[in-house]
C-alpha positions in Angstrom: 14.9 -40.0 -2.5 15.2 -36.8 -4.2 17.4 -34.8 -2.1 16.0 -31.2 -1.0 18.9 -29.2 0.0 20.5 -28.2 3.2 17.5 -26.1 5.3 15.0 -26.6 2.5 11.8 -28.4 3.2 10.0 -30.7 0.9 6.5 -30.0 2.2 5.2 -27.9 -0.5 5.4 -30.4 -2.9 2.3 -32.1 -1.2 0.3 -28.6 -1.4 0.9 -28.7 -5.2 0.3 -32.3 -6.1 -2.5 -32.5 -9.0 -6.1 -32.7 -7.2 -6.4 -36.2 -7.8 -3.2 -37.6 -6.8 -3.4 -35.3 -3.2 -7.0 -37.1 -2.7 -5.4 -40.5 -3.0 -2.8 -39.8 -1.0 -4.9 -38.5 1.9 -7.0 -41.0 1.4 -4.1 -43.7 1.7 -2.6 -41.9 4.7 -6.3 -42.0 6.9 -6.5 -45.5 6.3 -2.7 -46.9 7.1 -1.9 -47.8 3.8 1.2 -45.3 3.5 3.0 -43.8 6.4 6.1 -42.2 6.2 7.7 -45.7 6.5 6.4 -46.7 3.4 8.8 -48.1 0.5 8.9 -46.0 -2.4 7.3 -48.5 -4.4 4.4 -48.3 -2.4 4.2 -44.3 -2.4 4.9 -44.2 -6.5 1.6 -46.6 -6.7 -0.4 -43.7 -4.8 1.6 -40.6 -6.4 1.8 -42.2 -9.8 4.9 -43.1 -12.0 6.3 -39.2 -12.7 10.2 -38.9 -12.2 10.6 -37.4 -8.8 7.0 -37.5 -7.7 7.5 -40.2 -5.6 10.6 -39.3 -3.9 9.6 -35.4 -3.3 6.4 -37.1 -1.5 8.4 -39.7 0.5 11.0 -36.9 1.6 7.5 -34.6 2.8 6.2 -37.4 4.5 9.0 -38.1 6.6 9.4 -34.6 7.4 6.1 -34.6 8.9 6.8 -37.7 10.8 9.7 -36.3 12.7 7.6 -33.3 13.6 5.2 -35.8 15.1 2.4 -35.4 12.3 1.7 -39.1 10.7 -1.7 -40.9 9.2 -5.1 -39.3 9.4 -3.2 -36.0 10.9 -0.9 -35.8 7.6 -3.8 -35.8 5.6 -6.1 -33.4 7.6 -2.7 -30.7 7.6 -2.3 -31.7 3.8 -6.2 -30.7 3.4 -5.8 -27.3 5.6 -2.5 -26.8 4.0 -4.5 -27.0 -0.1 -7.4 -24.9 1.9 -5.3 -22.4 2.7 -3.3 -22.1 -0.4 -6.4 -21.8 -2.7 -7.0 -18.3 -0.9 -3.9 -17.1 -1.8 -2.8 -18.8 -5.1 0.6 -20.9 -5.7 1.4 -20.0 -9.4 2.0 -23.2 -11.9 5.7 -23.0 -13.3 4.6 -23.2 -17.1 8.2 -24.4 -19.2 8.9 -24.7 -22.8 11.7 -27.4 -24.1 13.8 -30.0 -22.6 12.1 -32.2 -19.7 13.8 -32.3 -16.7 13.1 -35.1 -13.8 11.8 -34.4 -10.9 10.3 -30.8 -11.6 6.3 -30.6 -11.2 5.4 -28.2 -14.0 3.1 -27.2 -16.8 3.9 -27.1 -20.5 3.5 -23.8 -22.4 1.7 -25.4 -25.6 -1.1 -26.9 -22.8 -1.7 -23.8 -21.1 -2.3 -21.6 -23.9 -4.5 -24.0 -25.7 -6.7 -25.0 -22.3 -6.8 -21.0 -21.7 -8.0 -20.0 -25.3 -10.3 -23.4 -25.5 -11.9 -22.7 -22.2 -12.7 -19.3 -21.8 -16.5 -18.8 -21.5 -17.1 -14.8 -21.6 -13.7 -13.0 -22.2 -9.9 -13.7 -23.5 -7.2 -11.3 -23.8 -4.0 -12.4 -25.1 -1.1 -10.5 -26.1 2.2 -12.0 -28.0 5.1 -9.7 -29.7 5.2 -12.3 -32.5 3.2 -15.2 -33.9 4.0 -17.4 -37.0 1.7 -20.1 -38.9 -1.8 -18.1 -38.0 -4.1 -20.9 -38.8 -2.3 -22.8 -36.4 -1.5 -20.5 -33.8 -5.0 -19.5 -33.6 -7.0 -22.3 -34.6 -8.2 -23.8 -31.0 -9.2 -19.8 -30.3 -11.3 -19.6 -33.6 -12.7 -22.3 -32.7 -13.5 -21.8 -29.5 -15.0 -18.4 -30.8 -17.8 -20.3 -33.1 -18.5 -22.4 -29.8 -19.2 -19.6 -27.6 -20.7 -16.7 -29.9 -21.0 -14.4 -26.9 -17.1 -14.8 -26.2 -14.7 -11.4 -25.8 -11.4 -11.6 -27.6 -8.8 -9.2 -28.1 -6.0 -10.1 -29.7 -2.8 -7.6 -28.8 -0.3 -7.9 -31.5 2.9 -5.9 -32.6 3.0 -4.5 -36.1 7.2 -3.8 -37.0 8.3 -2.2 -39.5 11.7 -3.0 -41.3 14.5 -0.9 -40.7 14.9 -0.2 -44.1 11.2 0.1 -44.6 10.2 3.8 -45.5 5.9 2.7 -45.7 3.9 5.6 -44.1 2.5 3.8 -40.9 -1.4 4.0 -42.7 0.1 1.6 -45.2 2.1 -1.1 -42.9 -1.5 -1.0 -41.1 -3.4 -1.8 -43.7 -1.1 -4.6 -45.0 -0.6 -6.5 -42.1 -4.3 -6.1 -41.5 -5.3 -7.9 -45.2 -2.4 -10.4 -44.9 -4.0 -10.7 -40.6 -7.8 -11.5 -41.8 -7.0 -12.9 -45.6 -4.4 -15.6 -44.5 -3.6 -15.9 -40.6 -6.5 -15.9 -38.9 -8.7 -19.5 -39.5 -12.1 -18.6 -38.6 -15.0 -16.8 -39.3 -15.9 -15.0 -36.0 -13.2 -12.4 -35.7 -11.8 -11.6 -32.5 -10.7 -7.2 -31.7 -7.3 -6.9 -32.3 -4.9 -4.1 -31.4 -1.6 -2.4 -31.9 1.2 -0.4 -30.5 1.4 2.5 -32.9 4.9 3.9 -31.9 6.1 0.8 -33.3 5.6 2.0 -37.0 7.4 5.7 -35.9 9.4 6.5 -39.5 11.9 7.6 -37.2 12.8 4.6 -35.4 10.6 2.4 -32.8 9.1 4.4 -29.7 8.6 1.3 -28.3 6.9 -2.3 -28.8 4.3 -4.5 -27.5 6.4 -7.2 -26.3 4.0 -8.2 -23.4 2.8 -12.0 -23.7 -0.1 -13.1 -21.4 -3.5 -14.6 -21.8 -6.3 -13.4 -19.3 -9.4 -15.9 -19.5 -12.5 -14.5 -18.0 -10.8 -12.7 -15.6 -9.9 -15.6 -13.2 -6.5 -17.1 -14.7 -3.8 -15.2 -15.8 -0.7 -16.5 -17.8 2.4 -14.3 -18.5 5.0 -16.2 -20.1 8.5 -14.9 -22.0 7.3 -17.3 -24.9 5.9 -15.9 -28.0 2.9 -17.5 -30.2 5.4 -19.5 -32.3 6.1 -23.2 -32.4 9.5 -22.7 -31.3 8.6 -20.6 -28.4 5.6 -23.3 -27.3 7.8 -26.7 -28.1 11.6 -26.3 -28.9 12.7 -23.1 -26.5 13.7 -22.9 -23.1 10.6 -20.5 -22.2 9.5 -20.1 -18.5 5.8 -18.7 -17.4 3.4 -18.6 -14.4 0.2 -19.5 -14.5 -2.6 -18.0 -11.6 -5.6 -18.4 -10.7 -6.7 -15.7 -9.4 -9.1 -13.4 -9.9 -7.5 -9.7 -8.4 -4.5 -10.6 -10.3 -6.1 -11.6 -13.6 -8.7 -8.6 -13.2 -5.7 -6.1 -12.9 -4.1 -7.3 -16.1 -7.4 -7.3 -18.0 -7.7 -3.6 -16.3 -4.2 -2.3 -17.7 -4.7 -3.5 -21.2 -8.1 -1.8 -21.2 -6.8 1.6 -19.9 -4.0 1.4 -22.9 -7.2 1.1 -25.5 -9.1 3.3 -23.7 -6.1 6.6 -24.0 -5.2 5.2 -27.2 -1.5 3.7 -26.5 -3.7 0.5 -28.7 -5.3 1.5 -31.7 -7.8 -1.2 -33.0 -7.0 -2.9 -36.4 -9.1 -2.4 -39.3 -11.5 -5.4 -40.1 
């Protein structure tokens, strides 16, 4: 049994089961096939095989019981539980690198690409570095040519060498050919944008180091890892994903409002 700590509770870890796995296990509790008496084989064959899973639901379960809540009345306060949560939105932990047992979380490479391959009408996403552009980018372009009528902006951060003396016009217009002529994979091209003060001469004013993604203004993902394949598979990155559409609405808001006063200059096609 996974142990939860002195004073902590194991009950959310039934409000954040995947949808299908909570349905079976209400479904198992109304009809008197698990109880909070059950062996733990008999929970991992409702919960499924996941390190953890199991015991975090087997602890829950027996914390209910003393409380006096078993069978169909764990699964109708599982259900109101969900109902209520849904209203007010329990992030996903979102991890790059090692797995670790017993955690219940999303992986950073999943999320990006189910954002940026499902996003019907709009997609903002903003990383302070990327590498490999036809990779990167390729489930976005093609996403684009699926959905013609699809928003993207693209938020990226153009740097200048230290040693670099370039006038600013001429970094812009190099990272834009090498951008269009060898990064990005499709024909539909998405808006992209830039930080200027990052090309200051005199030293950076600042940098766009934000990294989100905002799909149609009802999930939003901010994540410390960057559009690279370390970042997505090898580092120890942590992000939230939420569902939610205030919260993804005021993001999408906030990167407008920098366009709009012109902290984000558009790049040239």
């Amino acid at each position: 049994m996974t142990d939860a700590g002195p004073g902590r509770s194991a009950l959310p870890a039934l409000a954040t089961l995947p949808t299908h796995l909570r349905r079976r296990l209400e479904a198992a509790l109304e009809t008197g096939l698990l109880s909070a008496s059950s062996p733990l084989v008999a929970i991992r064959s409702v919960a499924g095989p996941s390190d953890g899973v199991a015991e975090d639901v087997q602890s829950a379960l027996r914390e209910l019981a003393d409380m006096g809540i078993e069978g169909p009345v764990a699964a109708a306060w599982i259900r109101t539980v969900v109902r209520v949560s849904s209203r007010n939105p329990f992030p996903d932990l979102v991890w790059s690198g090692p797995e670790v047992p017993g955690l219940h979380t999303r992986d950073t490479r999943r999320v990006y690409e189910e954002l940026l391959g499902s996003a019907e009408r709009s997609l903002w996403a903003s990383t302070y570095a990327f590498f490999d552009g036809p990779r990167a980018f390729a489930v976005l372009a093609r996403r684009m040519e699926e959905r013609p009528g699809l928003r993207v902006r693209l938020l990226l951060n153009i740097q200048r060498d230290h040693r670099d003396k370039t006038a600013p016009d001429s970094l812009v217009r190099r990272f834009a050919d090498r951008f269009w002529g060898a990064e990005w994979p499709g024909p539909a091209l998405p808006a992209v944008y830039y930080d200027p003060r990052s090309l200051d001469p005199g030293g950076p004013g600042g940098v766009l180091h934000a990294k989100a993604v905002v799909a149609d203004d009802q999930a939003v993902f901010v994540t410390s890892a960057n559009l690279t394949e370390a970042a997505l598979d090898r580092n120890i990155e942590l992000g939230l994903l939420v569902r939610d559409h205030a919260l993804a609405q005021a993001v999408s808001h906030r990167f407008q409002e920098l366009i709009d006063r012109g902290l984000l200059v558009r790049l040239p096609d």
